[in-house]
C-alpha positions in Angstrom: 137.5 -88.8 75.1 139.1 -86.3 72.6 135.8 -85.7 70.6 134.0 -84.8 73.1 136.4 -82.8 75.0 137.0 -80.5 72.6 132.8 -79.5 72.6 133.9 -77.6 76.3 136.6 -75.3 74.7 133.1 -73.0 73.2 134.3 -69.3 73.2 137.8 -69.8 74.9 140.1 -68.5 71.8 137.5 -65.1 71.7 138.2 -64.9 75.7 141.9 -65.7 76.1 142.4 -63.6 72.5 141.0 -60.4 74.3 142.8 -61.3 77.7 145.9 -61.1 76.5 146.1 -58.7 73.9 148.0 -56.8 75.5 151.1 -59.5 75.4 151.9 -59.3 71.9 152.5 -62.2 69.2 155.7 -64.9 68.5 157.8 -63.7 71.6 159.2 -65.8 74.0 157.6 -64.4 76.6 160.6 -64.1 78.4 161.4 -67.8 78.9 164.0 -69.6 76.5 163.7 -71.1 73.7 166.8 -73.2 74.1 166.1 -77.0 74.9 169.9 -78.2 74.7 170.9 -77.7 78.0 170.8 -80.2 80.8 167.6 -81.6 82.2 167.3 -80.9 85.7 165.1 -78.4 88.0 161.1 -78.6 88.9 158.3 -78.6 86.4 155.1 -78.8 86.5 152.8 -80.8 84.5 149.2 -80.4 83.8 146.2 -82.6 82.2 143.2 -82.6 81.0 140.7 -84.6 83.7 143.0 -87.6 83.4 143.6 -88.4 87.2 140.2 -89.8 88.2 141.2 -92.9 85.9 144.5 -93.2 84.9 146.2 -92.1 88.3 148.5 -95.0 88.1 149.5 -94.8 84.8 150.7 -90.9 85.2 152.5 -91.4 88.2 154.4 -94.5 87.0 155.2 -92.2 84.2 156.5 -89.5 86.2 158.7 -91.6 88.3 160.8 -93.2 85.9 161.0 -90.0 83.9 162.4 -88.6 86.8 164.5 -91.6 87.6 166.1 -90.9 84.3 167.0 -87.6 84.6 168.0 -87.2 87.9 168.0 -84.1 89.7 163.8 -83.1 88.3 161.1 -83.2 89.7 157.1 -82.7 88.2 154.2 -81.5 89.6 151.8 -83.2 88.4 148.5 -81.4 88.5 144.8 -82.0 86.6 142.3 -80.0 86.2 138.5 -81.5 85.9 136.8 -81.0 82.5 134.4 -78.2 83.3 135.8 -74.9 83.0 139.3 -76.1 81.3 139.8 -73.7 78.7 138.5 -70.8 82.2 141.5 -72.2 83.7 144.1 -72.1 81.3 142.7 -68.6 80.2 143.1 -67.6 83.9 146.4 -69.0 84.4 147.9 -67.4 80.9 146.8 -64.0 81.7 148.1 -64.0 85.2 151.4 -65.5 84.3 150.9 -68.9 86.2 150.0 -71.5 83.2 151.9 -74.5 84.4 155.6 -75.4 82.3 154.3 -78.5 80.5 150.0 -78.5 79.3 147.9 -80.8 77.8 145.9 -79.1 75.3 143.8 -79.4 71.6 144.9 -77.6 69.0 142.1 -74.9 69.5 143.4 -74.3 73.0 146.9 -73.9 71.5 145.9 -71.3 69.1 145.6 -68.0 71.1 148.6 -69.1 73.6 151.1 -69.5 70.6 149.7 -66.1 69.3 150.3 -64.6 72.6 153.7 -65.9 72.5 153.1 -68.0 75.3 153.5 -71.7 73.6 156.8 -72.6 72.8 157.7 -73.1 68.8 159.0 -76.7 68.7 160.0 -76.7 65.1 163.0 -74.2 66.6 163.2 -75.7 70.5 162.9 -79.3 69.3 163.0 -80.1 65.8 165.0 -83.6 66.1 161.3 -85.2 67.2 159.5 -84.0 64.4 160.2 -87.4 62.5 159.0 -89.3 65.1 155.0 -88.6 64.7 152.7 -88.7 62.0 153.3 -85.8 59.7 149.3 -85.1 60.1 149.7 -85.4 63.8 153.0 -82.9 63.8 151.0 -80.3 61.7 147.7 -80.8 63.7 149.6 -77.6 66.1 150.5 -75.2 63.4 148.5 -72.1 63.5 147.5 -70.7 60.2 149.2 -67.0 59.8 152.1 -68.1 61.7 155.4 -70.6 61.2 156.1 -73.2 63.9 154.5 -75.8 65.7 153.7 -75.3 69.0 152.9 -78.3 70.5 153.5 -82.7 70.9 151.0 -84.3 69.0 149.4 -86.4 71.7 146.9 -89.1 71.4 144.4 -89.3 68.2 140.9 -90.4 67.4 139.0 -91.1 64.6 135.3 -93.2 64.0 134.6 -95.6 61.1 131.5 -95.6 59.7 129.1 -98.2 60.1 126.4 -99.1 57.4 123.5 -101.6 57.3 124.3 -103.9 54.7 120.7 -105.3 54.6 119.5 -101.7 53.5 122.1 -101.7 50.7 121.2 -105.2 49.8 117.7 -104.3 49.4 118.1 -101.1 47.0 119.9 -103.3 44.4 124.0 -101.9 46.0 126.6 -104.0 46.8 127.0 -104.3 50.1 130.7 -105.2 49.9 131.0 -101.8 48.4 129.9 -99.0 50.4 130.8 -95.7 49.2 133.9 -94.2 50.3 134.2 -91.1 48.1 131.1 -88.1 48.2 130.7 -88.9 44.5 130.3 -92.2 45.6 127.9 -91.5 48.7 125.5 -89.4 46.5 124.8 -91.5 43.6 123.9 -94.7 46.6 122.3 -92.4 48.4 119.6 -91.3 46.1 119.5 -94.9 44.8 118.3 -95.7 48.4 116.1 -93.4 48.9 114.3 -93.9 45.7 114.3 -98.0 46.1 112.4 -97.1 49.6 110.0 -94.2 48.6 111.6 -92.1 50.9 111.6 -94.2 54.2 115.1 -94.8 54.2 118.1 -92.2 54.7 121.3 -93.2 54.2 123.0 -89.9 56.3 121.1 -87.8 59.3 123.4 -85.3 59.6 124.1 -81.7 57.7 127.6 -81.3 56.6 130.0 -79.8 59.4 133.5 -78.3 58.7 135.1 -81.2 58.7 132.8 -82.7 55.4 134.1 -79.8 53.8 137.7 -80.6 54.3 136.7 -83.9 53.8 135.3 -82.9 50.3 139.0 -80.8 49.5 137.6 -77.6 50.2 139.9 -74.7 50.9 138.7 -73.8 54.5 141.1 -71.1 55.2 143.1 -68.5 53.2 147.2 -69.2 53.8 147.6 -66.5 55.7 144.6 -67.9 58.1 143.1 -63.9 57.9 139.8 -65.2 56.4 137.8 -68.5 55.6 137.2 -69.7 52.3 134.9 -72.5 52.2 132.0 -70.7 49.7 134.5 -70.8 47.3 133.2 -73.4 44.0 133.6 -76.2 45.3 132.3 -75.4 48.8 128.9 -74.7 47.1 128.7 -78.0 44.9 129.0 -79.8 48.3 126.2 -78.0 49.9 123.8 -78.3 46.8 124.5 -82.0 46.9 123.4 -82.3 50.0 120.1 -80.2 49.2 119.5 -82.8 46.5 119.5 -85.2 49.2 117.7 -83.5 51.8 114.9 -82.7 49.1 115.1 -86.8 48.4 115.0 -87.3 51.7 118.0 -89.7 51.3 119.5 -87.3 53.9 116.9 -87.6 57.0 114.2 -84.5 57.3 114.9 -84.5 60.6 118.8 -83.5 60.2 119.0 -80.2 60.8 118.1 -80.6 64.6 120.0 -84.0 65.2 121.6 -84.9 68.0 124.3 -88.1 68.1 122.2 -90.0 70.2 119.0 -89.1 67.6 121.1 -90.3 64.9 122.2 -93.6 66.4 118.5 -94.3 67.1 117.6 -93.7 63.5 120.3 -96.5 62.7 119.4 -98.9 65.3 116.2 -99.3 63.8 117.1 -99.1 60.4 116.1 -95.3 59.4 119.2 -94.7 58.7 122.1 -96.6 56.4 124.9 -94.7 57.8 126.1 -93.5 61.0 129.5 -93.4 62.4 130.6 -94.9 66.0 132.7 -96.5 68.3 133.4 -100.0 69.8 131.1 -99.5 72.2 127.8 -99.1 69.2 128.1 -102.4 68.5 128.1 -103.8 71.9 124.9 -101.7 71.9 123.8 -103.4 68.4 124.2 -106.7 69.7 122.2 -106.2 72.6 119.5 -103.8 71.2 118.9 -104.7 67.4 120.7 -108.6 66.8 119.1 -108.3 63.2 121.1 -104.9 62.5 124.2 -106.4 64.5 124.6 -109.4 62.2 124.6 -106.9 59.0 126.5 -104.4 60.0 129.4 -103.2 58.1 132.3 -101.1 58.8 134.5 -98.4 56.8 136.4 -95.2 56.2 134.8 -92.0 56.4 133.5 -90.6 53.0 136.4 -89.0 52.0 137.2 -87.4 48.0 140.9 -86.3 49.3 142.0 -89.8 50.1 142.5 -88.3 53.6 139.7 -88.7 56.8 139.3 -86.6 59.7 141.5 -86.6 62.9 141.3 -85.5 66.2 144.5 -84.7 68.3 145.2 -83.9 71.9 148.7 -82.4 72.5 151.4 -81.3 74.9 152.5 -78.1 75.0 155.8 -76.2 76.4 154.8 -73.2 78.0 157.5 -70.7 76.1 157.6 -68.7 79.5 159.4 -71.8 81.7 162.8 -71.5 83.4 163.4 -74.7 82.7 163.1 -75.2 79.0 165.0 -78.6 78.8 163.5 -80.4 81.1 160.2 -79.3 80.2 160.7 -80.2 76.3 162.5 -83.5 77.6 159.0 -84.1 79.6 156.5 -83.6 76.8 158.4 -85.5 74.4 158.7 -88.3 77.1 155.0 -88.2 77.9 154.1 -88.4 73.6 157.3 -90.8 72.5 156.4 -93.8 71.0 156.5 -96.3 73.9 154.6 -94.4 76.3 151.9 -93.7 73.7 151.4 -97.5 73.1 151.1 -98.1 76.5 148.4 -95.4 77.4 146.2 -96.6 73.7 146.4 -100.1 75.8 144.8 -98.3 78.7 141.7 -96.1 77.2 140.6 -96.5 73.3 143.2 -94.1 71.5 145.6 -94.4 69.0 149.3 -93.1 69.2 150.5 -90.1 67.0 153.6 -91.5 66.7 155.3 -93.1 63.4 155.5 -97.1 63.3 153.1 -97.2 65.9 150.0 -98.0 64.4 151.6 -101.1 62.6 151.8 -102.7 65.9 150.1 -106.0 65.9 147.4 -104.1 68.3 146.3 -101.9 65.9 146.4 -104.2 62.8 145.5 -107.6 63.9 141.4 -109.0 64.6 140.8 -111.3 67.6 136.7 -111.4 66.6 135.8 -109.1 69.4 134.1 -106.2 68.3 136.3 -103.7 70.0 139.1 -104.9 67.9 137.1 -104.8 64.5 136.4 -101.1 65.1 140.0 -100.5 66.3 141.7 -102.0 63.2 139.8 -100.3 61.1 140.2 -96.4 62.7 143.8 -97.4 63.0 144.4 -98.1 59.3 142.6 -94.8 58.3 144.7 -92.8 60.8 147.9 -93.4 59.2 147.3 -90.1 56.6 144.6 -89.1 58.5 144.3 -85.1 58.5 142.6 -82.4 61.2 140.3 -80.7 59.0 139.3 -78.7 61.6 141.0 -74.9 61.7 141.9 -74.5 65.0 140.7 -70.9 64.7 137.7 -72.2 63.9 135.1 -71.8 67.2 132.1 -73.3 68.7 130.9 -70.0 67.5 131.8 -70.4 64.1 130.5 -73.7 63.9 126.6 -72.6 65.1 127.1 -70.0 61.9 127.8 -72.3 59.8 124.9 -75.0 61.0 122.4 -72.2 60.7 123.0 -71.1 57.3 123.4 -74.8 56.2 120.2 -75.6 57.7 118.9 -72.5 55.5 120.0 -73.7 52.4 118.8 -77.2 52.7 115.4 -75.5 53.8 115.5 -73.5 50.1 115.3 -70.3 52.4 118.2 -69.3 50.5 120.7 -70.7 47.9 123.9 -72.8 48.8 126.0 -69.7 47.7 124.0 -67.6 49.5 124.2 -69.8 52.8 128.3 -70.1 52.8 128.7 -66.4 51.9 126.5 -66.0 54.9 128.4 -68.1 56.7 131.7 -67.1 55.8 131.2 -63.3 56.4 129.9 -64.7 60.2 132.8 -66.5 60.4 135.4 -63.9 59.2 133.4 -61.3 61.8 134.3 -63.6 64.7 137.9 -64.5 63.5 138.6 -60.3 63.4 137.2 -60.4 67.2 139.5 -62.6 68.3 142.7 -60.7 67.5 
């Protein structure tokens, strides 16, 4: 759900950026910022094409909230997935975005610039112990001080790997790699053991492979991207040693998800990541690859693997600041996150909560193997991804990747490329 949510937010911090530039930055908006006060008046609350399946759950929620504090009342409303980030564009510039939003961190971006997302590390700061410190700082916009929304739900994807390929180019299959360093050396070890015929990745690197390599994406002041620094361009002539190898698959640079699970289902591939639902898939499609699959970690040389987060957000224009803090918190605290992860296969952002026997103990199923093993990684998981960083940005930097693993031009060549694209976009934004 979260991953693929976040591909229909394309463009919306360029549009909302331009409509409300006229509304200034780090303001209230003329709401309060005070949360202390008693909790009591009408809110509404909006989500993110939730109702369809979880109706039940939200309004089960919403009654005993309200049951607690007596004297509210919330509107809940949902929006369906197409057109989201329109609506919450719309709704922000005409002064009607609902008291309480679900949102990504990307979404958040341009309202807490436009003053319009309330600073929780001033309204709220007794929950910030209470979630993952990676979750909490998941809604912190770079340039700016605060965090401006609830970490929410999180999801991550293990990798799974064909031990039988591994086995067969002389690696341990116990073993995989979980560092690049690592990844690299196997990789070309594969490739060379199988003439060429097997890859072990079929992807290009993405954003998050450079985070996931300790690249500085951003400067501090989140002005100007920084990923073609040194380090930035070892990473991407790696990769062009394994594209030229082919121990990264020729056919990468125009992959799709699905193309890339096909290449693994029939054992092009020796790495692809995916979900509980893959290996119901294996076991139906490819037995032989289903009894040697293996799981693990994402490659990772920071110790750290990739996150993504939905949040909550205050609007920082309510009249009813309490309650509507009191409501996000109460939709993200600990025991309503559990319950929801036991609906729909997501992981609480809340501390303690992944050491729940759910998260940590194996039953044999497969849906439990994969959800043990994301769980474990998310404890210091990270977002890698800037959340100024745009579907726009991310075509830049797929092109001029795909450039340099062509020998068009060189690795440094490429990222400048890509950074001074990027940069361009960023100053359009506001």
């Amino acid at each position: 759900m979260p991953v693929s949510r976040r591909t229909l937010t394309a463009a919306f911090t360029f549009c909302l950026a331009l409509s409300l530039s006229g509304c200034g930055s780090g303001g209230d908006g003329g709401g309060s910022t005070d949360a202390s006060g008693k909790v009591e008046g009408d809110i509404t609350f909006q989500t993110w094409n939730l109702r369809a399946n979880f109706k039940p759950y939200f309004e089960g929620l919403i009654a005993d909230f309200e049951k607690k504090y007596p004297g509210t009342h919330v509107k809940w409303v949902d929006q369906p997935a197409e057109g989201y980030a329109d609506k919450i564009s719309a709704d922000a510039a005409g002064g009607t975005l609902p008291d309480v939003v679900n949102v990504s961190p990307d979404l958040v971006a341009p309202l807490a610039k436009a003053g319009l997302a309330l600073d929780l590390d001033k309204a709220a700061p007794q929950y910030r112990k209470e979630y993952l410190a990676g979750a909490w700082a998941s809604h912190r916009i770079p340039g700016m001080s605060g965090t401006y929304a609830f970490p929410w739900y999180l999801n991550t994807g293990p990798l799974f790997y064909n031990k039988s390929l591994f086995k067969e180019a002389g690696l341990d299959a116990e073993r995989p790699p979980k560092t690049y360093d690592e990844l690299f050396t196997q990789a070309l070890e594969l490739a060379k053991k199988s003439d060429g015929k097997v890859a072990t990745l079929a992807n290009v690197p993405t954003i998050e492979d450079f985070g996931r390599y300790g690249v500085e994406l951003m400067n501090k002041q989140g002005t100007a991207f920084a990923f073609n620094d040194a380090k930035g361009v070892e990473l991407l002539t790696e990769y062009k040693e394994l594209y030229d190898a082919k121990a990264l698959d020729p056919q990468a640079l125009t992959a799709t998800p699905e193309s890339s699970g096909k290449k693994f289902l029939t054992g092009a591939v020796a790495m692809n990541p995916g979900s509980a639902l893959d290996l119901g898939n294996f076991k139906k499609q490819a037995p032989s690859l289903y009894k040697n699959i293996g799981i693990t970690d994402q490659i990772t040389s920071t110790g750290h693997v990739n996150m993504y987060v939905m949040g909550v957000m205050v609007n920082a224009q309510t009249k009813k600041t309490p309650a509507a803090v009191a409501f996000a918190h109460y939709v993200t605290d600990a025991a309503h996150q559990m319950s929801f992860a036991k609906q729909v296969a997501i992981f609480p952002s809340t501390a303690g909560s992944l050491d729940d026997p759910y998260f940590t103990k194996e039953d044999g199923t497969d849906e439990t193997r994969v959800r043990v093993a994301a769980a474990k990684s998310l404890k210091t998981a990270v977002n890698y991804t800037p959340v100024l960083f745009s579907e726009q940005m991310k075509t830049a930097l797929r092109n001029e990747v795909a450039k340099a693993l062509q020998g068009k031009q060189s690795p440094e060549e490429a990222l400048d490329n890509a950074v001074k694209a990027c940069d361009t976009l960023l100053q359009q934004q506001g």
